[in-house]
C-alpha positions as CSV (number, residue, x, y, z in Angstrom):
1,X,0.0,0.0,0.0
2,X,1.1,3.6,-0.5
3,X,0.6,7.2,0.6
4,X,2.0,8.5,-2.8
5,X,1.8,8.4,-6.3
6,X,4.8,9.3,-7.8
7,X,4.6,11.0,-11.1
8,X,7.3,12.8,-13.3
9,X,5.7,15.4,-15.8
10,X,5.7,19.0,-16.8
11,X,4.5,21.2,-14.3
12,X,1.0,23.1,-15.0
13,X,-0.2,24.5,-11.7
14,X,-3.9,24.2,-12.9
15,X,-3.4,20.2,-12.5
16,X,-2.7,21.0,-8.8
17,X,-6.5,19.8,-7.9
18,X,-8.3,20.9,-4.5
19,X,-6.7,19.2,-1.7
20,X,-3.3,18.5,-3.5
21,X,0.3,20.1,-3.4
22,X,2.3,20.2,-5.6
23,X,6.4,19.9,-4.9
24,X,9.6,19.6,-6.5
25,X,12.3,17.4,-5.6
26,X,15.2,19.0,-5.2
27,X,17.6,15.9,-3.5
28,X,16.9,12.6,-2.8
29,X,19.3,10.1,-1.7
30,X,19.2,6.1,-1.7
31,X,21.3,4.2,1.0
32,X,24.0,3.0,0.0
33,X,23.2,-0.5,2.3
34,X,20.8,-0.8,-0.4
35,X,23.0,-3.2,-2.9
36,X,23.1,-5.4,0.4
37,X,19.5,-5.2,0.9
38,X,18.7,-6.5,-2.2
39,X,20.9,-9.0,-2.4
40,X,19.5,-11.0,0.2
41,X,22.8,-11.3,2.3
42,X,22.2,-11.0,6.5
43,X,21.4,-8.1,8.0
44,X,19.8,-5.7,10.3
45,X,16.9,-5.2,8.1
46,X,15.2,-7.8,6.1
47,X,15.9,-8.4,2.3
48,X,14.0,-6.0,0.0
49,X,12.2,-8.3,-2.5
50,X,10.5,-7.2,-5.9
51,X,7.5,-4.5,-5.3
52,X,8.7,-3.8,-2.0
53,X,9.3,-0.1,-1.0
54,X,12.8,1.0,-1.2
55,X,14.2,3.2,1.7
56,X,15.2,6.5,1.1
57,X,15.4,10.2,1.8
58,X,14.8,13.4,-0.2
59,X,14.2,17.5,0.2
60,X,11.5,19.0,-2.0
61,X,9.9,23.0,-2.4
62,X,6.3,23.0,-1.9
63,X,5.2,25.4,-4.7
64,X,1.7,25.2,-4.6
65,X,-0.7,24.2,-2.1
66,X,-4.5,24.3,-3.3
67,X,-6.9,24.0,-0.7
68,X,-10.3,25.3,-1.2
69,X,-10.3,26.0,3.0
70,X,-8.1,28.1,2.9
71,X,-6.8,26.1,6.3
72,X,-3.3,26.8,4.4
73,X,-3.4,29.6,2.0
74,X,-4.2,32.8,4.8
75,X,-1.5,35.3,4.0
C-alpha cells in the first residue's frame, strides 16, 4: 500500500486539484546499504524483495498548495 503516487511530468499548476500540493524534488538520496539489501545477504533489516518499498530520503519545495479552506493559504 502507499501514501504517494509518484509521477514525473511537466508542471502546470492548474493540475494542482483541491486538496493537492504540488512539490519539486530538489535531493533525494538512496542508502548505499541498499545493494546489500537487495541481495538478500544478513542483515539488520530484512531483504527487499520485488515490489517492496525501497528506503530513502529526499528534500523537495512545496510550490503550490491548493486548498479550497483556505486552512493553508491565509497570508
Amino acid at each position: 500500500m502507499s501514501c504517494f503516487d509518484t509521477v514525473t511530468a511537466t508542471y502546470n499548476p492548474d493540475d494542482v486539484k483541491d486538496r493537492m500540493v504540488a512539490v519539486r524534488v530538489r535531493y533525494i538520496t538512496i542508502d548505499p546499504m541498499l545493494r546489500v539489501w537487495i541481495s538478500g545477504a544478513k542483515t539488520y533489516l530484512p531483504a527487499l524483495v520485488p515490489g517492496s518499498a525501497i528506503p530513502g530520503f529526499g528534500v523537495g519545495q512545496v510550490i503550490k498548495i491548493n486548498d479550497s479552506s483556505n486552512r493553508f493559504n491565509k497570508p
